[in-house]
C-alpha positions in Angstrom: -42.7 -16.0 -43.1 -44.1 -12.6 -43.0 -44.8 -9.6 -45.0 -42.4 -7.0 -45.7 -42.3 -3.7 -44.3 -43.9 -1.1 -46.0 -42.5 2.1 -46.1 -44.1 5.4 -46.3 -44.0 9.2 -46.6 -45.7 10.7 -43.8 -46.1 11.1 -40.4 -46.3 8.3 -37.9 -49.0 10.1 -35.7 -51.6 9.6 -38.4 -51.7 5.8 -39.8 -52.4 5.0 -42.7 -54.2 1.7 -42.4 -58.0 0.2 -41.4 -58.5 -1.9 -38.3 -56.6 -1.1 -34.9 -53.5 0.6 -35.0 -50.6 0.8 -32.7 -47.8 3.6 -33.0 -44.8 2.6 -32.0 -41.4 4.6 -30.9 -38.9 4.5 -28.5 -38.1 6.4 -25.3 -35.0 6.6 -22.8 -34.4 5.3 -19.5 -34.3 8.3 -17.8 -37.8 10.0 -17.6 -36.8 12.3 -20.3 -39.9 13.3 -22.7 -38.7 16.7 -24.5 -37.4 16.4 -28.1 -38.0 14.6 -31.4 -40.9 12.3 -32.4 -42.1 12.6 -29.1 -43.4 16.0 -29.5 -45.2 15.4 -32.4 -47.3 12.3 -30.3 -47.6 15.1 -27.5 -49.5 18.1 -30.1 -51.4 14.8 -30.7 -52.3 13.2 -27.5 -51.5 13.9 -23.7 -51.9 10.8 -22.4 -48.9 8.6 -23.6 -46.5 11.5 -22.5 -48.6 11.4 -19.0 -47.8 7.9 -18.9 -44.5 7.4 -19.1 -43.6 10.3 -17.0 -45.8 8.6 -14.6 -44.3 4.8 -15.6 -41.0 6.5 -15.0 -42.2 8.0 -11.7 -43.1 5.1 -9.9 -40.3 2.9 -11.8 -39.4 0.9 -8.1 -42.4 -0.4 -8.2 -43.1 -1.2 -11.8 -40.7 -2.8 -15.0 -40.0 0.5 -15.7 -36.2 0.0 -17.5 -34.2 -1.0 -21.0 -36.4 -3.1 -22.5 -39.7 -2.3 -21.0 -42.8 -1.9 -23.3 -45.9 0.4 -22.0 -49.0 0.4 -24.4 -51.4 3.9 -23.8 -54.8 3.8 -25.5 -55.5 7.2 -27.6 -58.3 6.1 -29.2 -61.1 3.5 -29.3 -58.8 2.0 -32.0 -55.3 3.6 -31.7 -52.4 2.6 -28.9 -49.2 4.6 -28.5 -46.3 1.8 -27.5 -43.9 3.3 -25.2 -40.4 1.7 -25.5 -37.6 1.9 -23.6 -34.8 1.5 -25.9 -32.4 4.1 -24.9 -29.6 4.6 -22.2 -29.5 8.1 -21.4 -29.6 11.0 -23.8 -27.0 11.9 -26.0 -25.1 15.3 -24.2 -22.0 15.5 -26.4 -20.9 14.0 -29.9 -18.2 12.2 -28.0 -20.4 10.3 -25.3 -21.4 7.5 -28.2 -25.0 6.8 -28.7 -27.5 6.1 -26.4 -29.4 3.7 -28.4 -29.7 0.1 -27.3 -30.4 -2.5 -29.8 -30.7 -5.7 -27.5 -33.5 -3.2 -25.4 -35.2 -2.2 -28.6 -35.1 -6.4 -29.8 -36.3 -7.2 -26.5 -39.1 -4.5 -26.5 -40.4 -5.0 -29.9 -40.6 -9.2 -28.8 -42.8 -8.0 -25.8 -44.7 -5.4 -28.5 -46.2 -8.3 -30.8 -47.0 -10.5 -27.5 -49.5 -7.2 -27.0 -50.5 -6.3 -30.4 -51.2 -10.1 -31.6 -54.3 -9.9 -29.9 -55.4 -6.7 -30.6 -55.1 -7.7 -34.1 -53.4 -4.7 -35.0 -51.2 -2.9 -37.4 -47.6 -1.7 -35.9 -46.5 2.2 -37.5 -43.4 3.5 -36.6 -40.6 6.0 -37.4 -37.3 4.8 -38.0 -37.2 3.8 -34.6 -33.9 4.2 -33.1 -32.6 6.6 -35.5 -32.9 9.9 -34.5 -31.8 11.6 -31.3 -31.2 7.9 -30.5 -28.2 7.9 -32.9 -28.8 4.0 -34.1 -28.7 2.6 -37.7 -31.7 1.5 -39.4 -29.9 -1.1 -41.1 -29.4 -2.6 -37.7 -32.9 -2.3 -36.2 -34.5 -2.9 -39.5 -33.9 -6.7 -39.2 -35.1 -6.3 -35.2 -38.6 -5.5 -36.4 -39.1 -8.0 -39.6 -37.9 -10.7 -37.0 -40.1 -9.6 -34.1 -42.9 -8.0 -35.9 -43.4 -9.0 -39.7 -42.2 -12.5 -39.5 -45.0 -13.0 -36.7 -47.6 -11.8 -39.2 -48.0 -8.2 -37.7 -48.3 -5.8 -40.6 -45.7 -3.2 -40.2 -45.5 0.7 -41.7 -42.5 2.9 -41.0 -42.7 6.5 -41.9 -40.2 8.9 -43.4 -40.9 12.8 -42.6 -40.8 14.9 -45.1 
């Protein structure tokens, strides 16, 4: 059994914790970089916004898709975590969400196989939960089964 989750005030682009540090979020299947969290990691760092453009760009020839987990280094001890859990983006209130839970279970499985051996800490927003129109009581129990009950500490971050 893991920890719990520990929840913050704060921003998700600037962890709170010591040792390596991996800043989690998720992203849509279609190449689409442009609103939300996103922009905040972009005033931060170019390179994980460079790298899924590019991820998405060459998608035939990568795993590029629902599911899909891209990790950019940002700093000798910081990784962005690029996750696909999104179909689309949302264009009308009636369209339903685009958020994917099984893609966001299946990405956060593939995220602890790749920070287990960094030895690092996981920070996220409520991922999901914004433009993605998902519930956080239904991704909550995604990452305490896929992250904190594998022993990866885990810090989520409300905005003010």
């Amino acid at each position: 059994m893991g920890s719990e989750i520990r929840y913050l005030r704060g921003d998700a682009t600037s962890p709170q914790a010591k040792g390596p540090k991996v800043i989690a979020h998720v992203c849509n299947d279609l190449g689409g970089w442009g609103k939300g969290f996103v922009l905040a990691l972009s005033r931060r760092w170019p390179e994980p916004e460079a790298a899924y453009r590019r991820w998405h760009r060459e998608r035939a020839r990568n795993d590029f898709g629902l599911g899909a987990v891209q990790l950019v280094q940002v700093a000798p001890d910081t990784w962005v975590a690029n996750m696909v859990g999104q179909r689309g983006i949302r264009t009308s209130r009636s369209a339903g969400v685009p958020v994917r839970y099984e893609a966001i279970n299946t990405a956060l499985g593939r995220l602890a196989d790749l920070v287990l051996p960094l030895g690092a800490s996981v920070h996220l927003p409520r991922i999901g939960c914004g433009l993605a129109g998902g519930r956080w009581e239904r991704v909550e129990p995604l990452v305490t089964a896929r992250l904190t009950d594998q022993g990866i500490p885990v810090t989520v971050y409300d905005h003010d």
